[in-house]
PDB file of N, CA, C, O and CB in Angstrom:
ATOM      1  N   UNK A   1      97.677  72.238 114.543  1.00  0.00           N
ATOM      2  CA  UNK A   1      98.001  73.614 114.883  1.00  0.00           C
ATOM      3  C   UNK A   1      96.936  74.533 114.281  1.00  0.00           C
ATOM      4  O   UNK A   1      96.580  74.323 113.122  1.00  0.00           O
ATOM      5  CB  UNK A   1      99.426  73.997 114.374  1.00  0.00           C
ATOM      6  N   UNK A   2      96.320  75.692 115.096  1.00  0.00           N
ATOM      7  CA  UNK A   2      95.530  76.546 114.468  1.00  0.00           C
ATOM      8  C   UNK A   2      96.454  77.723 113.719  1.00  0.00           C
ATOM      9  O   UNK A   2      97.503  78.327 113.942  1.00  0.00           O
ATOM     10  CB  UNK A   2      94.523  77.078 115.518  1.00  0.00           C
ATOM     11  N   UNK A   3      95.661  77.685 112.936  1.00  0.00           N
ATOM     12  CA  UNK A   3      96.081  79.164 112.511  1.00  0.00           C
ATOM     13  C   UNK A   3      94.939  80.021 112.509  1.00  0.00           C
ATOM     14  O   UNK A   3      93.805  79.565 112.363  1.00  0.00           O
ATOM     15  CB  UNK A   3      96.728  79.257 111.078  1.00  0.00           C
ATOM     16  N   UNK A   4      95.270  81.731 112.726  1.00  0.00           N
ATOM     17  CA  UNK A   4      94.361  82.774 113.261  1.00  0.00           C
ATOM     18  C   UNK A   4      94.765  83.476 111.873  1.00  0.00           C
ATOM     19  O   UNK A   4      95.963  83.692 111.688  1.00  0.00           O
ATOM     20  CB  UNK A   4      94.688  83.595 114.933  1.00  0.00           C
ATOM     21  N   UNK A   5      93.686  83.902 110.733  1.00  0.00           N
ATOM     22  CA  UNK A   5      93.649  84.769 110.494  1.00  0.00           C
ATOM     23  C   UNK A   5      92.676  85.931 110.221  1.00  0.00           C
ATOM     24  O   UNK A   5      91.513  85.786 109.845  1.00  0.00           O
ATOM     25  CB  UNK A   5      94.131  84.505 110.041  1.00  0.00           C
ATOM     26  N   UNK A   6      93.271  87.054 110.445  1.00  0.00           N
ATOM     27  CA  UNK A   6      92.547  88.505 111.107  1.00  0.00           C
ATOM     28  C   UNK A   6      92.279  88.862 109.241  1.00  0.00           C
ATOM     29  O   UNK A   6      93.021  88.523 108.320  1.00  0.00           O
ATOM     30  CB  UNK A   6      93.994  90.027 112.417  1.00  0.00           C
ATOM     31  N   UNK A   7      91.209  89.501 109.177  1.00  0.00           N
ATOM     32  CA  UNK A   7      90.064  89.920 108.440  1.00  0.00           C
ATOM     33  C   UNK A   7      91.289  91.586 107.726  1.00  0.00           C
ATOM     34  O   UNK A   7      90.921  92.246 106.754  1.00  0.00           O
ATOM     35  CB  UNK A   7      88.210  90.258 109.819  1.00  0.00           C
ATOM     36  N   UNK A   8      92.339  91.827 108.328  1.00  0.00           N
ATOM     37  CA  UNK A   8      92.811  92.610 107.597  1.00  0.00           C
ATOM     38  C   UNK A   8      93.711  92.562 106.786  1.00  0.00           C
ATOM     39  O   UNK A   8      94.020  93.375 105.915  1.00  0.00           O
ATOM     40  CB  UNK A   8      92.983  93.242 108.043  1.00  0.00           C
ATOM     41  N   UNK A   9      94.570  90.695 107.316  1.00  0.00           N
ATOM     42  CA  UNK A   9      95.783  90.341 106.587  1.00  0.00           C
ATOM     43  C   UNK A   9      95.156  89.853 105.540  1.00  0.00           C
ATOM     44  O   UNK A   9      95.874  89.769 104.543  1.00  0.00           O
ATOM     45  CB  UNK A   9      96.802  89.397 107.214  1.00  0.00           C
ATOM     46  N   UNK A  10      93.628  89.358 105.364  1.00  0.00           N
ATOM     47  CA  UNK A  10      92.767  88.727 104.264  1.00  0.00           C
ATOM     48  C   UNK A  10      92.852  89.887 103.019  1.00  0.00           C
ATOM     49  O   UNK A  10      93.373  89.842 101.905  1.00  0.00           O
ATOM     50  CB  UNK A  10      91.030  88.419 104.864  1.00  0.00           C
ATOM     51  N   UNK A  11      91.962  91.130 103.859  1.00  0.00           N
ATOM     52  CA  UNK A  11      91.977  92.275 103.313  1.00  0.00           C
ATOM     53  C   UNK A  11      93.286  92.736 102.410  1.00  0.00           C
ATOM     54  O   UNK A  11      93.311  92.925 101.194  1.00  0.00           O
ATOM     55  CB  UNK A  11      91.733  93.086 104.362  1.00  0.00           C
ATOM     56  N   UNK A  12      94.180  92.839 103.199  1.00  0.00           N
ATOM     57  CA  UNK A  12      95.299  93.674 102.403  1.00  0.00           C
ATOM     58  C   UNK A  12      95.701  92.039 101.291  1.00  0.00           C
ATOM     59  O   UNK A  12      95.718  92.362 100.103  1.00  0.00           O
ATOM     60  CB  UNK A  12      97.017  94.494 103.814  1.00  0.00           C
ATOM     61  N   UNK A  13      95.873  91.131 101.418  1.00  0.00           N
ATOM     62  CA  UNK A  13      96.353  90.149 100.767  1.00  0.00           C
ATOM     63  C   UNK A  13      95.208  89.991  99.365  1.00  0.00           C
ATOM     64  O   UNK A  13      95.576  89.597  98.259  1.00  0.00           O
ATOM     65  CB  UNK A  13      96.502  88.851 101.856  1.00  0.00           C
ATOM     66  N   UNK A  14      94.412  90.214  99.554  1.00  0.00           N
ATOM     67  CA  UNK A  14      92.748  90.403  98.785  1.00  0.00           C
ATOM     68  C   UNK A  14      93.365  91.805  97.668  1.00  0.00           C
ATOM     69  O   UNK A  14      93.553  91.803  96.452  1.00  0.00           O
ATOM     70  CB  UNK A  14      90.964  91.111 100.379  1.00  0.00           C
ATOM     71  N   UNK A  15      93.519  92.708  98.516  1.00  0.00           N
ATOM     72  CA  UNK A  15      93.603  93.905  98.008  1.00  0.00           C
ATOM     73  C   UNK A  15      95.111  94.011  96.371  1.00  0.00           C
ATOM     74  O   UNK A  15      95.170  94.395  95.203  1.00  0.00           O
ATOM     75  CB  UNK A  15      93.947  94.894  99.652  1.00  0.00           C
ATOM     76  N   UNK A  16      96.198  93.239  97.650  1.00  0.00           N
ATOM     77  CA  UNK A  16      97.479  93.377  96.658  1.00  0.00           C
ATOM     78  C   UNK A  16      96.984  92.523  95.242  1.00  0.00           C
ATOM     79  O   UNK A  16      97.197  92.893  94.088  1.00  0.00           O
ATOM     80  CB  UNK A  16      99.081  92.575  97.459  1.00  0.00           C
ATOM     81  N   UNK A  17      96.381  91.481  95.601  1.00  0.00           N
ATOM     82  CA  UNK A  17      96.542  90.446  94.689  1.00  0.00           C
ATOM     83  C   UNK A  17      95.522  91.133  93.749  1.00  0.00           C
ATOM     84  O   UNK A  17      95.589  90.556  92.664  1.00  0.00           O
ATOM     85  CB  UNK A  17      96.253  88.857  95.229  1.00  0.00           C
ATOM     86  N   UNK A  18      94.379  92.372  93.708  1.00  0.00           N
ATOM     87  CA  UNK A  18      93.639  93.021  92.939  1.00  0.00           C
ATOM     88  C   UNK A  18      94.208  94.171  92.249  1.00  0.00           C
ATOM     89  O   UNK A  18      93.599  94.874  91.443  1.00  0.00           O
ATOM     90  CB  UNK A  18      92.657  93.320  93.586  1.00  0.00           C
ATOM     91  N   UNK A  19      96.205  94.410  92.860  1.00  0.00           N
ATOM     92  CA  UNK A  19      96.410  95.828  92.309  1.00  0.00           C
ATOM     93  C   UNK A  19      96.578  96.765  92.985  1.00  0.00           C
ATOM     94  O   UNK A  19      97.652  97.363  92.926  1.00  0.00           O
ATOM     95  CB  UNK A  19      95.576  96.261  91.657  1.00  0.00           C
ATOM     96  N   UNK A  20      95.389  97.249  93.980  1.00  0.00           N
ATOM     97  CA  UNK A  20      95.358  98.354  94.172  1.00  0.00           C
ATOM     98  C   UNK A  20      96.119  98.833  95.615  1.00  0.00           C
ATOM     99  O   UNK A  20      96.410  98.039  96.511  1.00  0.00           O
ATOM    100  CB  UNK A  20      94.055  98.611  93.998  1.00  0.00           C
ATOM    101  N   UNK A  21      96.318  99.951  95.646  1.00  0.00           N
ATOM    102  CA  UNK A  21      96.382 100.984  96.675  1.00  0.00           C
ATOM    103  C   UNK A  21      95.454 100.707  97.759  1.00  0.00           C
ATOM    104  O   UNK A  21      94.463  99.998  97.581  1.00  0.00           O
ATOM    105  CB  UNK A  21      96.101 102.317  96.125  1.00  0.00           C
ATOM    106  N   UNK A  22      95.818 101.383  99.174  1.00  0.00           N
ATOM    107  CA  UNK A  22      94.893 101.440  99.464  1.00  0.00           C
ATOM    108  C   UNK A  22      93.691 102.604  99.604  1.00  0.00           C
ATOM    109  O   UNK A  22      92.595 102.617 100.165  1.00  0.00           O
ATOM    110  CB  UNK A  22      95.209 100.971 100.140  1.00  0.00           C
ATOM    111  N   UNK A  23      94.496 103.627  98.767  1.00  0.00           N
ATOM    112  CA  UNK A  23      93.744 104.829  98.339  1.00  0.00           C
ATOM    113  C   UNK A  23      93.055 104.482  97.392  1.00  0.00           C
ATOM    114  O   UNK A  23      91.906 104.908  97.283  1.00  0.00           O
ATOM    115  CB  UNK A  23      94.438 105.942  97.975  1.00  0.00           C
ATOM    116  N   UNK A  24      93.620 103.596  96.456  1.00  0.00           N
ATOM    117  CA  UNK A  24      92.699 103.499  95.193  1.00  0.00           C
ATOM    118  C   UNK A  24      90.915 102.278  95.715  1.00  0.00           C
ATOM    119  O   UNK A  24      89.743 102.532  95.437  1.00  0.00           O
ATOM    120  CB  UNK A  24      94.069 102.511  93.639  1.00  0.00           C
ATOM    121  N   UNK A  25      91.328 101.396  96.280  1.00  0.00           N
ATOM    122  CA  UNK A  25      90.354 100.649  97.454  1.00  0.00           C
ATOM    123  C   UNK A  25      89.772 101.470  97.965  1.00  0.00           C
ATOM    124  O   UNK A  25      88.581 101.157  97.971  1.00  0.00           O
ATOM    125  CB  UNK A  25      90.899  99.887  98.564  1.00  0.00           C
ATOM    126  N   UNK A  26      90.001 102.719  98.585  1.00  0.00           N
ATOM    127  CA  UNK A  26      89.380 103.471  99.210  1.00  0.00           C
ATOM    128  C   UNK A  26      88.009 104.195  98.447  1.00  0.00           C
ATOM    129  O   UNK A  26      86.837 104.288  98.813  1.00  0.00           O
ATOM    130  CB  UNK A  26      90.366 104.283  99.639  1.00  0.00           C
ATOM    131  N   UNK A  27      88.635 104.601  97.373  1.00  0.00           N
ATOM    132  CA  UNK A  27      87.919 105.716  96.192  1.00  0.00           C
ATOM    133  C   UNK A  27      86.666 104.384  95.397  1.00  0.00           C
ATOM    134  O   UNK A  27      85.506 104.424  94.988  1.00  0.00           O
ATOM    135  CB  UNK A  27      89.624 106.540  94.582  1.00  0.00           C
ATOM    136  N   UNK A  28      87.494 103.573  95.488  1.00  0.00           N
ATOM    137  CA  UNK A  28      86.128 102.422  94.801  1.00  0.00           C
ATOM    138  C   UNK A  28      85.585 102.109  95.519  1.00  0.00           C
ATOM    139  O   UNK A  28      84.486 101.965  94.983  1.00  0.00           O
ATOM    140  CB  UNK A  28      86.253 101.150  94.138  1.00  0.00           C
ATOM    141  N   UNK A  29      85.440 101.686  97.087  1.00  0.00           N
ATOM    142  CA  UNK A  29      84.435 101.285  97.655  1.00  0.00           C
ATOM    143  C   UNK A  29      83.729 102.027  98.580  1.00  0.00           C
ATOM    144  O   UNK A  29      82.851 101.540  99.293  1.00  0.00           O
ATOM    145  CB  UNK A  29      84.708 100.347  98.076  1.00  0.00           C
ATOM    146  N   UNK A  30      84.135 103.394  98.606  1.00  0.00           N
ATOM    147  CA  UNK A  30      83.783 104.584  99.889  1.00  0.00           C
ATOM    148  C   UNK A  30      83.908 104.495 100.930  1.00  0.00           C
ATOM    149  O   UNK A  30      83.552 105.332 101.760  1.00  0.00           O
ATOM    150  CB  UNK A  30      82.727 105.000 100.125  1.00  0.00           C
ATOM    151  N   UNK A  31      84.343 103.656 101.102  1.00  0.00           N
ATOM    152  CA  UNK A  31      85.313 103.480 102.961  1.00  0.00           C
ATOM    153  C   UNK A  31      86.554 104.129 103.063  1.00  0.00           C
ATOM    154  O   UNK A  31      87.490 103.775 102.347  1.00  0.00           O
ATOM    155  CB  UNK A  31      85.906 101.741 103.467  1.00  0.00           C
ATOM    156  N   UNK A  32      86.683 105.218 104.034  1.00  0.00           N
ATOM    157  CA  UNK A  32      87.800 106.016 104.392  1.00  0.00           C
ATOM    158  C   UNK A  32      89.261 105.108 104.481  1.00  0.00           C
ATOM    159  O   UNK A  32      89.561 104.091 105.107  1.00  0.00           O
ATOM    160  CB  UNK A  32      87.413 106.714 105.818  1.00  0.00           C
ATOM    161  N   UNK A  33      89.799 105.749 103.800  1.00  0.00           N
ATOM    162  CA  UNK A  33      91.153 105.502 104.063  1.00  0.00           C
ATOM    163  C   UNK A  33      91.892 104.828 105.279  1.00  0.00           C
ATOM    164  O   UNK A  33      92.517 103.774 105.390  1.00  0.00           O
ATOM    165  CB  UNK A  33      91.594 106.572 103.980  1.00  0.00           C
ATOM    166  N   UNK A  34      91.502 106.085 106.349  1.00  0.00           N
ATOM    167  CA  UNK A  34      91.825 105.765 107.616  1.00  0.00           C
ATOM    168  C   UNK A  34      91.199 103.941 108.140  1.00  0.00           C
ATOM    169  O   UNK A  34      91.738 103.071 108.824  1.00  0.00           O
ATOM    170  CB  UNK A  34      91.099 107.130 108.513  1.00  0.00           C
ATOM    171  N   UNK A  35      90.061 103.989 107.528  1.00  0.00           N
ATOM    172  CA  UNK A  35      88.999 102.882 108.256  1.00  0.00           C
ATOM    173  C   UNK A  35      89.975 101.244 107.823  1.00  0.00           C
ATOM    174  O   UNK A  35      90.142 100.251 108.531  1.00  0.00           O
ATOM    175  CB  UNK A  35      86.894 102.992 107.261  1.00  0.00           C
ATOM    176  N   UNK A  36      90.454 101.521 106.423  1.00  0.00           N
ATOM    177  CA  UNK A  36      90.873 100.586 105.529  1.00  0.00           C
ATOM    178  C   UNK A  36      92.413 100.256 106.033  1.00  0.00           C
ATOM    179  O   UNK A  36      92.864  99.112 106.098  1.00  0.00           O
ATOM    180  CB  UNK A  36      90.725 101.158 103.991  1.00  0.00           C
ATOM    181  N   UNK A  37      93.160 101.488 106.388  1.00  0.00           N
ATOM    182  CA  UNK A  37      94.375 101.581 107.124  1.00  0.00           C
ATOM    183  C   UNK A  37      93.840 100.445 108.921  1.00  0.00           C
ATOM    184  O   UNK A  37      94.044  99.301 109.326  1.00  0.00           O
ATOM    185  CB  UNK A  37      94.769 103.749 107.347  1.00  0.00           C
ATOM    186  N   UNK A  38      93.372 101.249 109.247  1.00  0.00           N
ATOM    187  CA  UNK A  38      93.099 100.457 110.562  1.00  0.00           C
ATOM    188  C   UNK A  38      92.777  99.226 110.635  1.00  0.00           C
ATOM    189  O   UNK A  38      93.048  98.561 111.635  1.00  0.00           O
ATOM    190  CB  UNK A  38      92.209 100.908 111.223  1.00  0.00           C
ATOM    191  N   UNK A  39      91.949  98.572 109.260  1.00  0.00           N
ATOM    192  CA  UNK A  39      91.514  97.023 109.340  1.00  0.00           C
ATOM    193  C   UNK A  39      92.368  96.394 109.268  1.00  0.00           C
ATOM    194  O   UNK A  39      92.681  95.578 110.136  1.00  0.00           O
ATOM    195  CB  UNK A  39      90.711  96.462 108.496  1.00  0.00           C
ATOM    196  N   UNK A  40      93.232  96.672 107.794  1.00  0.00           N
ATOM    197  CA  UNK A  40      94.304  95.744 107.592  1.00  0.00           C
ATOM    198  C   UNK A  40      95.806  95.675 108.632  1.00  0.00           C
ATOM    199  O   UNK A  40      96.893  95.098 108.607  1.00  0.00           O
ATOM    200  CB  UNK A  40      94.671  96.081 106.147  1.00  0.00           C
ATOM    201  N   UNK A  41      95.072  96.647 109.510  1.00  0.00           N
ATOM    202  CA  UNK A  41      96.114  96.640 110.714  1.00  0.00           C
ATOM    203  C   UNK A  41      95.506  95.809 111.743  1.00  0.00           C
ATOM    204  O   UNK A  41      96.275  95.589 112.678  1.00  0.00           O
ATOM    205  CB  UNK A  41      96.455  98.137 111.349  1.00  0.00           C
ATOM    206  N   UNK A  42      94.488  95.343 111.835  1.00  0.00           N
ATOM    207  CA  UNK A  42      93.854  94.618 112.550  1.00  0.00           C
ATOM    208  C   UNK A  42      93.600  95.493 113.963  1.00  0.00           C
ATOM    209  O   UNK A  42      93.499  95.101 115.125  1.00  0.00           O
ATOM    210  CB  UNK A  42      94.593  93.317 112.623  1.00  0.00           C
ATOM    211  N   UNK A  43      93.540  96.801 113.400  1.00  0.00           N
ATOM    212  CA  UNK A  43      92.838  97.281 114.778  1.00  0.00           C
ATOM    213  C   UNK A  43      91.797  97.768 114.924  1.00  0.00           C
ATOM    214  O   UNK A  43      91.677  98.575 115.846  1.00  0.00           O
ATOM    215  CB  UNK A  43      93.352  98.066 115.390  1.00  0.00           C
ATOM    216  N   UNK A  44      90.458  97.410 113.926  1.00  0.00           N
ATOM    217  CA  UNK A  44      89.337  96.894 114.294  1.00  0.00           C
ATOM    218  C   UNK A  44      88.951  96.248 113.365  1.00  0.00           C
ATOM    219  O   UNK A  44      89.561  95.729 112.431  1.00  0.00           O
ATOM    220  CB  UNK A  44      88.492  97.640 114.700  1.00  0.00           C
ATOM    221  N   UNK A  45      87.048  96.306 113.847  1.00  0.00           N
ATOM    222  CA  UNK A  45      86.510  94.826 112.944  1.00  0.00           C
ATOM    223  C   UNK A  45      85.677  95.845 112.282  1.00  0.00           C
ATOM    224  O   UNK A  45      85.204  96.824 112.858  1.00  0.00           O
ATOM    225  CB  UNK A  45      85.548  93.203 113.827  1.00  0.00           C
ATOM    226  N   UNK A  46      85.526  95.555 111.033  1.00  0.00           N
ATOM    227  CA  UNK A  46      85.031  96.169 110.055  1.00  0.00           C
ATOM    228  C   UNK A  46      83.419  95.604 110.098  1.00  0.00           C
ATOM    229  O   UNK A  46      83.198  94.394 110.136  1.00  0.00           O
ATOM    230  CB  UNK A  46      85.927  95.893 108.737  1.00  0.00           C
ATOM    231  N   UNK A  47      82.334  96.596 110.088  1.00  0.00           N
ATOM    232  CA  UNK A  47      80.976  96.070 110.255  1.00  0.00           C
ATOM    233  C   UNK A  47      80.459  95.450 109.245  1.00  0.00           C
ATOM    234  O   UNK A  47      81.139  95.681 108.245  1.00  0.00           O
ATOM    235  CB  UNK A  47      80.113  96.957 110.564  1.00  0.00           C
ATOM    236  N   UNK A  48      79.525  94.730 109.014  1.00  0.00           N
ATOM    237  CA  UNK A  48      78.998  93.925 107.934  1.00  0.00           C
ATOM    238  C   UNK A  48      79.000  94.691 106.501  1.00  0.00           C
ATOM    239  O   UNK A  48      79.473  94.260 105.450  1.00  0.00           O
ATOM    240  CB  UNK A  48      77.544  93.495 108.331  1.00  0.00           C
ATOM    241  N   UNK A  49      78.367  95.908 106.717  1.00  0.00           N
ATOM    242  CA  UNK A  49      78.213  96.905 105.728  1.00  0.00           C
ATOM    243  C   UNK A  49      79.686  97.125 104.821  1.00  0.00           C
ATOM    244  O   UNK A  49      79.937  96.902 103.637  1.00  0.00           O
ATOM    245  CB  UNK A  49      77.730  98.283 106.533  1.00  0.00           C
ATOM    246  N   UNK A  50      80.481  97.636 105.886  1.00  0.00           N
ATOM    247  CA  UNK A  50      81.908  97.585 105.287  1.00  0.00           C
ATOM    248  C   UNK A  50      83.119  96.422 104.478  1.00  0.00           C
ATOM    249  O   UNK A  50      84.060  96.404 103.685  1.00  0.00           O
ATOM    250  CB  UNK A  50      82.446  97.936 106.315  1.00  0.00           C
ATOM    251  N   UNK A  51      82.334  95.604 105.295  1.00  0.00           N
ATOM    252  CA  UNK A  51      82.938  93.840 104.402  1.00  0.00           C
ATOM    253  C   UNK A  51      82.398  93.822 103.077  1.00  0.00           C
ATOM    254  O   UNK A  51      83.079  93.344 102.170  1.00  0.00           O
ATOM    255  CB  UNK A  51      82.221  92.101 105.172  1.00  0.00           C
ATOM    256  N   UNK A  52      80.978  94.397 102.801  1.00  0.00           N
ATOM    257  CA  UNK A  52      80.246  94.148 101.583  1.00  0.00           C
ATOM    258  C   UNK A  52      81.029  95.215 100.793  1.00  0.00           C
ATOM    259  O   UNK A  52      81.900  94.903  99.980  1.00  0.00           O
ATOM    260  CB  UNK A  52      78.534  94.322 101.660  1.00  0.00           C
ATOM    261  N   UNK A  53      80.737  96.289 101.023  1.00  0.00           N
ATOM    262  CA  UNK A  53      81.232  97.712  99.893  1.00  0.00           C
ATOM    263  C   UNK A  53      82.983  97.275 100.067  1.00  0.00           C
ATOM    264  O   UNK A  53      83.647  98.275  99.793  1.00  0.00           O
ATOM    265  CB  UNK A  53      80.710  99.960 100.734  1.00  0.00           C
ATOM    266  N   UNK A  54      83.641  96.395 100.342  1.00  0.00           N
ATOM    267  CA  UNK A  54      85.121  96.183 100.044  1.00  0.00           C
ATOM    268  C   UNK A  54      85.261  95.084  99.536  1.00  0.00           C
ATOM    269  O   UNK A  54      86.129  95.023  98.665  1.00  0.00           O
ATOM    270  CB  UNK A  54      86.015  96.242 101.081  1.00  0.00           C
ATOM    271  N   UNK A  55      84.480  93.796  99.864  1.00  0.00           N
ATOM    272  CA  UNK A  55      84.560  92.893  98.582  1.00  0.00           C
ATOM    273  C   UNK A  55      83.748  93.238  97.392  1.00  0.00           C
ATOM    274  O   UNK A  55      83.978  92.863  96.243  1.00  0.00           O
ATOM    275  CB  UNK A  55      84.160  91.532  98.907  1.00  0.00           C
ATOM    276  N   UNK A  56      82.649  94.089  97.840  1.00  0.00           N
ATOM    277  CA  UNK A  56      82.519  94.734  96.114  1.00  0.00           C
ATOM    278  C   UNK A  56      83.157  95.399  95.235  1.00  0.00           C
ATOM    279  O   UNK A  56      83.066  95.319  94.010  1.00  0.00           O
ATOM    280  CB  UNK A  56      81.761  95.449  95.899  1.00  0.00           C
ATOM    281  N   UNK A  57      83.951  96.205  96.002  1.00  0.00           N
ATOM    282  CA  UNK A  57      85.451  96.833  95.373  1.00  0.00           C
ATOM    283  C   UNK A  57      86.537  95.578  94.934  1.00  0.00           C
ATOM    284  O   UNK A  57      87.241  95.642  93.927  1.00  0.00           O
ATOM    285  CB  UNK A  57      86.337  97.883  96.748  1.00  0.00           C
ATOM    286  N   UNK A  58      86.531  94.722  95.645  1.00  0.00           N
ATOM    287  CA  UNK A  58      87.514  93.726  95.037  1.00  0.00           C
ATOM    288  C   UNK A  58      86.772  92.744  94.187  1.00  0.00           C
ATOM    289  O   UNK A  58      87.432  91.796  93.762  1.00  0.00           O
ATOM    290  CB  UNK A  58      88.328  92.941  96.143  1.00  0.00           C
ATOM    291  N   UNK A  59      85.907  92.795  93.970  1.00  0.00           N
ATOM    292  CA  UNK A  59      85.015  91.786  93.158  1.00  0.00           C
ATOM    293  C   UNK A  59      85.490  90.466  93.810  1.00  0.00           C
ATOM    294  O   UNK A  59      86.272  89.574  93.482  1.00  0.00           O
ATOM    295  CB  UNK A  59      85.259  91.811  91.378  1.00  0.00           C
ATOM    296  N   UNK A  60      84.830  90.673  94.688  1.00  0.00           N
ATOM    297  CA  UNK A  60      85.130  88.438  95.414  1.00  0.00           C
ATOM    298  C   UNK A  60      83.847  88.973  96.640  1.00  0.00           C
ATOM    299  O   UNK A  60      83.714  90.133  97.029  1.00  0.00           O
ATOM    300  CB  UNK A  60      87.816  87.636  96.741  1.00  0.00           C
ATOM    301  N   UNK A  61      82.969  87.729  97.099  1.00  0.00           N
ATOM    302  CA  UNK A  61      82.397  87.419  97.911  1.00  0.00           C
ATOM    303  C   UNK A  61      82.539  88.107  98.989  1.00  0.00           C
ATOM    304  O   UNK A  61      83.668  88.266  99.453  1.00  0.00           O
ATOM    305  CB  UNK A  61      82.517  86.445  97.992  1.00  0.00           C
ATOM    306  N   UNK A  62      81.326  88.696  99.653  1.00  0.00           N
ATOM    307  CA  UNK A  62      82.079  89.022 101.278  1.00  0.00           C
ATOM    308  C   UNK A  62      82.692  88.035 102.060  1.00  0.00           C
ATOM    309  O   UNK A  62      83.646  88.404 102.744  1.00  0.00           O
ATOM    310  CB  UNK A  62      81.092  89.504 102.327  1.00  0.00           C
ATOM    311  N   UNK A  63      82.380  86.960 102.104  1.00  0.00           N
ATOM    312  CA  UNK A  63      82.760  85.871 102.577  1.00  0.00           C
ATOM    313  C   UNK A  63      84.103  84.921 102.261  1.00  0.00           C
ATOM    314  O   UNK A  63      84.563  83.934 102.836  1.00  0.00           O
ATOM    315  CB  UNK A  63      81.789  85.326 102.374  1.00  0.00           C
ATOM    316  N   UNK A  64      84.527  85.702 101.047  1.00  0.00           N
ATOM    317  CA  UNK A  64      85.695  85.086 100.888  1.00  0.00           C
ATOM    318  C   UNK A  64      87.392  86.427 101.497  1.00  0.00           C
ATOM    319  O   UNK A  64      88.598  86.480 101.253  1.00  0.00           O
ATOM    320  CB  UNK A  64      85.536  84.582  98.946  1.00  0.00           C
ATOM    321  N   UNK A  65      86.046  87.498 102.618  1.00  0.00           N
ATOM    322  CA  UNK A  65      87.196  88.176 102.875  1.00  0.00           C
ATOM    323  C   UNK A  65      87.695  87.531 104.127  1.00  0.00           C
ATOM    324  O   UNK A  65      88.824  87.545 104.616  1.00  0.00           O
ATOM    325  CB  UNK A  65      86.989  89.674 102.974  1.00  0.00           C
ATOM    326  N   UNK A  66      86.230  86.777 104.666  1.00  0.00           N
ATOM    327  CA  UNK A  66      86.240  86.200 106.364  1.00  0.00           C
ATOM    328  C   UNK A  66      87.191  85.407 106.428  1.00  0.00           C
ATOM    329  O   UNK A  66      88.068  85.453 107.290  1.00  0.00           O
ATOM    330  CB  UNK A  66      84.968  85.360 106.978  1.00  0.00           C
ATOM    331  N   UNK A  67      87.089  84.288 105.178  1.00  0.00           N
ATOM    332  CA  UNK A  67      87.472  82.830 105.478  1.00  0.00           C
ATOM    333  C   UNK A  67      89.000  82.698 105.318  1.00  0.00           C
ATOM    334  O   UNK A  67      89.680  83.485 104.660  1.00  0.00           O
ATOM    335  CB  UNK A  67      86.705  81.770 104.466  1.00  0.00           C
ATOM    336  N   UNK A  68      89.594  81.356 106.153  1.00  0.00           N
ATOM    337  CA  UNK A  68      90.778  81.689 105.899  1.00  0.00           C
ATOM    338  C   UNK A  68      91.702  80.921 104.535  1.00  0.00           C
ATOM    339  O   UNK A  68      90.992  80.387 103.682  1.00  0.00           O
ATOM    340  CB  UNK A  68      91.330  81.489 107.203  1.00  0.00           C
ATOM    341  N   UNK A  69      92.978  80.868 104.358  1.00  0.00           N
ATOM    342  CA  UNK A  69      93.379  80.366 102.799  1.00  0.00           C
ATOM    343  C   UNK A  69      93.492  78.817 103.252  1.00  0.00           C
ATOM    344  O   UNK A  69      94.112  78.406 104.233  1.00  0.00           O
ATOM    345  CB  UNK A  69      95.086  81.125 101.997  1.00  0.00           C
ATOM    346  N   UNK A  70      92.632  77.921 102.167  1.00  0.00           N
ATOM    347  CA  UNK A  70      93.150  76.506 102.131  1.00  0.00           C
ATOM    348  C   UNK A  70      94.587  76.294 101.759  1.00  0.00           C
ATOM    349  O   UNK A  70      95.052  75.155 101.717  1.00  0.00           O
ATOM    350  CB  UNK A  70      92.365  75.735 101.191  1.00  0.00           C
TER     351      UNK A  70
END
């Protein structure tokens, strides 16, 4: 069976397990609120740029926002 997961349930699951808000995510990595609201809603794809400045806010890999959980 596959499983699909979307880059925002990573995100927000990334995010809780760091603490924060997503205002407070917002203010540390300079990505709008709105932008951060919409990912983890999976209603869009966040550009390369934006994957980096939000796993730099969460301190983990950009790449460990892509991939999915073993």
């Amino acid at each position: 069976m596959l499983t699909v997961l979307y880059i925002g349930d990573k995100l927000r699951k990334t995010r809780k397990r760091a603490l924060l808000t997503q205002q407070e995510l917002a203010d540390k990595s300079g990505v709008g609120i709105t932008t951060i609201i919409r990912i983890e809603r999976n209603q869009v794809e966040p550009q390369a740029r934006t994957i980096r400045k939000l796993a730099q806010a969460l301190n983990v890999e950009p790449h460990e926002l892509l991939k999915g959980d073993e």
